[in-house]
C-alpha positions, -999 to +999 in steps of 0.1 A: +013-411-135+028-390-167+006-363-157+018-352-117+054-345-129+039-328-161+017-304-135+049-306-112+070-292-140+041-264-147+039-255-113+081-250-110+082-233-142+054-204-129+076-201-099+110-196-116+093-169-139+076-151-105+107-151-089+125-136-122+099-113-127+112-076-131+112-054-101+091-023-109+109+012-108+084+038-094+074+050-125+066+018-138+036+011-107-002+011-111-022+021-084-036-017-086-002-031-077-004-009-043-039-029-032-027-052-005-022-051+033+004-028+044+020-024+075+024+014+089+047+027+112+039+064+121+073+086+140+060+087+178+026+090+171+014+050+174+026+018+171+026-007+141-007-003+124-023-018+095-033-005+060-059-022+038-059-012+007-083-023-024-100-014-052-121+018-051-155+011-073-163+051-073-132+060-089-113+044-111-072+040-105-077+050-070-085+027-033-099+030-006-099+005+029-094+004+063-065+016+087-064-005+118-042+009+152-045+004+188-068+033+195-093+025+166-100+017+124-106+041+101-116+048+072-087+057+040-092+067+005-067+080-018-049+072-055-014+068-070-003+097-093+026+106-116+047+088-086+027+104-057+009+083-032-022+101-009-044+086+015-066+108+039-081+088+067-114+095+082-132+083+114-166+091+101-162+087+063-168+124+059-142+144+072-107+139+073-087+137+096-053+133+084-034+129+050-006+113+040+018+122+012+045+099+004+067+085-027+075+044-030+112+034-022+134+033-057+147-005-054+120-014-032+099-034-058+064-008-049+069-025-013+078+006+007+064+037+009+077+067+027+065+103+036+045+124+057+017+119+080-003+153+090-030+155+110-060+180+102-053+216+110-018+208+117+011+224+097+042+200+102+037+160+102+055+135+112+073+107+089+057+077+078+067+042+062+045+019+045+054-020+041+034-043+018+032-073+036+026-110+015+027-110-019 
């Protein structure tokens, strides 16, 4: 009987440091703490999409995953650098199709990203937001 609250009192004490954990500035991020699922809202180009991001095995500090919209899932690759997030998509794995360029939200905890979407061959893009969804 001594040893649920002792595991109770474990388990309380790994929340209250979670939740009192520091909030990472920017500068502070790896390109691990961006693996996740993300949620992706693109200005008038499609709806909410998802962003799969995990560790890339070829290279090391950078991802690679999935990007999942109504019209299809692609392929995405990209790293985390000096404060700079990239991602080009691919339908075939070869050639890209678009890119994204984008910097994560001071305050935001490495939860938000925002930039710019550009499609190959295209000179202006269109604005982007990134939100980590779960922990």
């Amino acid at each position: 009987m001594k040893r649920l609250p002792a595991a109770l009192a474990a388990a309380l004490l790994a929340a209250a440091a979670r939740a009192q954990a520091p909030c990472p500035t920017p500068d502070d991020l790896t390109p691990e703490q961006l693996l996740g699922v993300w949620k992706a809202q693109l200005q008038g180009e499609w709806g909410d999409a998802t962003v799969r991001l995990e560790r890339n095995p070829d290279y090391a500090g950078s991802f690679r995953g999935t990007l999942e919209r109504d019209t299809g899932r692609w392929q995405v690759a990209g790293d985390w650098d000096e404060g700079e997030f990239t991602l080009e998509e691919s339908a075939d794995g070869q050639h890209i199709a678009a890119a994204w360029e984008g910097e994560v939200v001071p305050g935001s905890c490495g939860r938000e990203i925002r930039g710019t979407w550009t499609r190959d061959g295209e000179t202006s893009g269109r604005n982007f937001v990134l939100r980590k969804q779960g922990r």
